[in-house]
C-alpha positions as CSV (number, residue, x, y, z in Angstrom):
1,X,108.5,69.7,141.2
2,X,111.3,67.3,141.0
3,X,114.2,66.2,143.0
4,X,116.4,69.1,141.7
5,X,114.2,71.9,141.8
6,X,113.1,71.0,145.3
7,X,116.9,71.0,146.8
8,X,117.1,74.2,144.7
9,X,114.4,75.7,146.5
10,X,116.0,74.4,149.6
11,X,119.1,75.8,148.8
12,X,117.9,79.5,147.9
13,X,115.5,79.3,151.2
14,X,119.1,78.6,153.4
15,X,116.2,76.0,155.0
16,X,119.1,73.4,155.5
17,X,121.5,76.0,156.8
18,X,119.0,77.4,159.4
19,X,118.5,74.4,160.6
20,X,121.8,73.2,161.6
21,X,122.5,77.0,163.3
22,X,119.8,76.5,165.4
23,X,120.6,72.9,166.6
24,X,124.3,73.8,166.8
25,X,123.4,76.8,168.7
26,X,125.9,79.0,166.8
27,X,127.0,80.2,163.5
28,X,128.1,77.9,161.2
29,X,132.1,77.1,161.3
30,X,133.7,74.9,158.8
31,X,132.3,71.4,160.0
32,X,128.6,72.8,160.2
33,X,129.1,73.7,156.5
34,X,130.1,70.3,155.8
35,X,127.3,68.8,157.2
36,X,125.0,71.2,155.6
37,X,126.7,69.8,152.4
38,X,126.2,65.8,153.8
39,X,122.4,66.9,154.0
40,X,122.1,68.2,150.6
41,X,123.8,65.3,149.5
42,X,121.4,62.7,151.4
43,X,118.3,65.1,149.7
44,X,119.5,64.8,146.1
45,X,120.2,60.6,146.5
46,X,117.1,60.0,148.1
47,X,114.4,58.2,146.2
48,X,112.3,61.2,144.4
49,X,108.9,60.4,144.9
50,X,109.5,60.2,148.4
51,X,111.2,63.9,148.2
52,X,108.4,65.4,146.5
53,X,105.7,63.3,148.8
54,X,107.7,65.1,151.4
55,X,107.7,68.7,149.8
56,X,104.0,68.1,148.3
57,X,102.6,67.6,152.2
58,X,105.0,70.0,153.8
59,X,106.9,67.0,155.8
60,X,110.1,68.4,154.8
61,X,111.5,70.6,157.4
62,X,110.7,67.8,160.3
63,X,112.8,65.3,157.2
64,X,115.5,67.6,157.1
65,X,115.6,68.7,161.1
66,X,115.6,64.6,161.4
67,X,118.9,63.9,159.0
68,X,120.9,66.4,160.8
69,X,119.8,65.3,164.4
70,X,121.0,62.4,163.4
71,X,124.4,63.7,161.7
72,X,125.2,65.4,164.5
73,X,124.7,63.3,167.6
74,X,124.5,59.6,165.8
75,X,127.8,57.3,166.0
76,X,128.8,55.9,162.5
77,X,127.0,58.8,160.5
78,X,128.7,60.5,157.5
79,X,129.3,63.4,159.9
80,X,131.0,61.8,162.5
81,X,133.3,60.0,159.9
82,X,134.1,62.9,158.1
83,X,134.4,65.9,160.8
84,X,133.9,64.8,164.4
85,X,136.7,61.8,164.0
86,X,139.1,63.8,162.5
87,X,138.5,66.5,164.9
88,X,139.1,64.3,167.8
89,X,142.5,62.2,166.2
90,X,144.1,66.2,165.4
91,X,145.8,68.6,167.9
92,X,145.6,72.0,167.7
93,X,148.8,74.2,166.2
94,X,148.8,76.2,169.5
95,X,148.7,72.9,171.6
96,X,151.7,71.2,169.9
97,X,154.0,74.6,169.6
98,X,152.7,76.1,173.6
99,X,151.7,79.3,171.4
């Protein structure tokens, strides 16, 4: 299978999505779907022989559980850049108006 079909199987499965529930500990808000997003993307520009080496010895959950361990408690990650950073410089509507 190639690099494609693979991240389409992944896609269809909701493995990726799983995943990042169950490490979040909750269902997935806006910035979980984002990262869910930054892992596909790291899947699809990965080199493809490693991705099917992966997917051909069934390494890939522990692969994909890996990447978003690392999205979501590494510093300088794609995440953090992205979501958590611009989370943390923002203020909540209700904060700034007392509602």
């Amino acid at each position: 299978m190639d690099r494609n079909g693979i991240v389409e199987t992944l896609g269809r499965q909701r493995r990726v999505e799983s995943f990042v529930q169950l490490y979040a500990g909750h269902p997935l808000d806006a910035d979980l779907k984002d990262l869910c997003q930054i892992v596909y993307v790291i899947l699809l520009t990965m080199d493809e022989d490693k991705l099917r080496d992966l997917w051909e010895h069934d390494e890939i959950d522990f692969f994909i559980r890996r990447v978003i361990r690392i999205q979501l408690y590494g510093k300088r990650t794609d995440f953090d850049r992205d979501c958590k950073r611009f989370a943390r410089r923002t203020t909540p509507i209700d904060d700034v108006h007392g509602i």
